[in-house]
C-alpha positions as CSV (number, residue, x, y, z in Angstrom):
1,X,0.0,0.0,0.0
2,X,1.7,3.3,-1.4
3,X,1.4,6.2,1.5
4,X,2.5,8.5,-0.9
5,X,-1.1,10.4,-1.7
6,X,-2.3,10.0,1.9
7,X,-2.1,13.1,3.9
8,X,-0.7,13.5,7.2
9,X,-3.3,13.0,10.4
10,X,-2.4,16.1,11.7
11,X,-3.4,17.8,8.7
12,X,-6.7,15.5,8.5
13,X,-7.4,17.0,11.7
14,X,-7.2,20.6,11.3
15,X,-8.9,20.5,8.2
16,X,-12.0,18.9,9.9
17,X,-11.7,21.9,12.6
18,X,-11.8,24.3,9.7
19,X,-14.9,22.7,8.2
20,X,-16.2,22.4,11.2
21,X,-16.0,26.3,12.1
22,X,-17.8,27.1,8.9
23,X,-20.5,24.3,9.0
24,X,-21.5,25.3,13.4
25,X,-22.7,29.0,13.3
26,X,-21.5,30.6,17.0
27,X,-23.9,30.5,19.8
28,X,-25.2,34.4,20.3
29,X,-24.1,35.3,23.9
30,X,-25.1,38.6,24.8
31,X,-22.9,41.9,26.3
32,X,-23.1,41.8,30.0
33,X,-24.7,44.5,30.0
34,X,-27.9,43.3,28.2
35,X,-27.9,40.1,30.3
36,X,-31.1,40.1,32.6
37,X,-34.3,41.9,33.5
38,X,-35.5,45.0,32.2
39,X,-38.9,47.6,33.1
40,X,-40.1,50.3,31.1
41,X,-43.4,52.1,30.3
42,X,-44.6,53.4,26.8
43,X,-45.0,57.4,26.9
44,X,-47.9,58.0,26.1
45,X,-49.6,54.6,24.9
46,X,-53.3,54.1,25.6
47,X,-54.0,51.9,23.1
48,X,-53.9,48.5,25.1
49,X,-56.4,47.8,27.8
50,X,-53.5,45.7,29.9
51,X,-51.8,49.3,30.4
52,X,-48.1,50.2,29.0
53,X,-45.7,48.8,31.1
54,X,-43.5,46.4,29.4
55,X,-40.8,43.7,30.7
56,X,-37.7,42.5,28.7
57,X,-35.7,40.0,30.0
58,X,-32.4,39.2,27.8
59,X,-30.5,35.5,28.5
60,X,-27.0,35.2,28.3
61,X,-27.7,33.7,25.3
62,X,-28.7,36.4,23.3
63,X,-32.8,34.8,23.7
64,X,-35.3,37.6,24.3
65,X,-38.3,37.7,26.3
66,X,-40.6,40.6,26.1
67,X,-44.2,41.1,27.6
68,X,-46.2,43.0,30.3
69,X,-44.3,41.4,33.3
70,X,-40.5,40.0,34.3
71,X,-41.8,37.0,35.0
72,X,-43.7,36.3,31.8
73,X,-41.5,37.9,29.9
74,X,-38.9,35.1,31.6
75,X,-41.3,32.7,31.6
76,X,-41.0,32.5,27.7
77,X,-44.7,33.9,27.2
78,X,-43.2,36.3,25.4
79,X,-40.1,34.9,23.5
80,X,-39.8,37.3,20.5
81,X,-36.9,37.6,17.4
82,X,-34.1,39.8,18.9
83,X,-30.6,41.2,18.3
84,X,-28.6,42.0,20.5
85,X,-25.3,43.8,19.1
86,X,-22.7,46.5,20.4
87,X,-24.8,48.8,22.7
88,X,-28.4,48.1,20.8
89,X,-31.2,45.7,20.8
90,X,-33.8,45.4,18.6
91,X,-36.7,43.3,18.8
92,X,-40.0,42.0,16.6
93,X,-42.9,41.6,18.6
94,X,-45.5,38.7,17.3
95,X,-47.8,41.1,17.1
96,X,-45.8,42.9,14.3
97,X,-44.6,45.4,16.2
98,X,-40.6,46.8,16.5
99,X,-38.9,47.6,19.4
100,X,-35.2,49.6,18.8
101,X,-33.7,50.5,22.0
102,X,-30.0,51.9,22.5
103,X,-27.9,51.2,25.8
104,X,-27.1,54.6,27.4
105,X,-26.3,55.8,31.0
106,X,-27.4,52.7,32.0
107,X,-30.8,52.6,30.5
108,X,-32.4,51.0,27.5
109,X,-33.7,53.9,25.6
110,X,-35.5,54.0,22.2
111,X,-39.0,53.3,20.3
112,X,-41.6,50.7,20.1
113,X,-43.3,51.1,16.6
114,X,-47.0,49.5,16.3
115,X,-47.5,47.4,12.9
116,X,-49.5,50.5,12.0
117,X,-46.5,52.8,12.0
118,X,-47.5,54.9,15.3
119,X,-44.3,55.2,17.2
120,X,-43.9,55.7,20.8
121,X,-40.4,56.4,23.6
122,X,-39.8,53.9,26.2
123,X,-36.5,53.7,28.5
124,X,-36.3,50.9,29.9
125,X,-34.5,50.0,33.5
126,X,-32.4,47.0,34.9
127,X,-34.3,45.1,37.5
């Protein structure tokens, strides 16, 4: 038997670890300072009878919950599609409706925009 084609196992190996890289996408982890529970209320929203306030509760993996309280929002009630990059986090409701919030002073601060297009503030703070 010739060895003369077969490659070396070392080199077997860290091709497998580059295919491998490519192949797995990276678990989301989320800055430390998204990680955990968050309370805010919608300036000026009267358009839902359970009231304005609003939870958000952000794993360590990057998961989002968001609803009218911490602990359905953490309960997974409320597991919406999020990012969660540099010092922002935006999330889409299942209702349609888009949350953009920015990290500053220590506070979630931004807009929650209604499928309809009407737009309200919200700063949010860490529970």
């Amino acid at each position: 038997m010739s060895t003369k084609n077969a490659a070396p196992a070392g080199r077997l190996w860290a091709l497998g670890l580059v295919v491998a890289a490519f192949t797995f996408p990276a678990m989301a982890q989320a800055p430390g300072w998204a990680a955990g529970s968050w309370k805010g209320t919608l300036d000026a929203y009267r358009n839902d009878p359970a009231g304005a306030d609003r939870a958000l509760v952000i794993s360590a993996d990057g998961k989002c919950g968001w609803d009218y309280t911490v602990a359905a929002a953490a309960a997974g009630s409320g597991k919406q599609s999020c990012t969660v990059a540099g010092d922002s986090v935006s999330i889409l409701t299942g209702a349609g409706s888009t949350i953009k919030l920015r990290y500053n002073g220590g506070k979630l601060e931004g807009t929650f925009q209604t499928k309809a297009g009407r737009s309200y503030l919200i700063t949010m703070t860490k529970q």
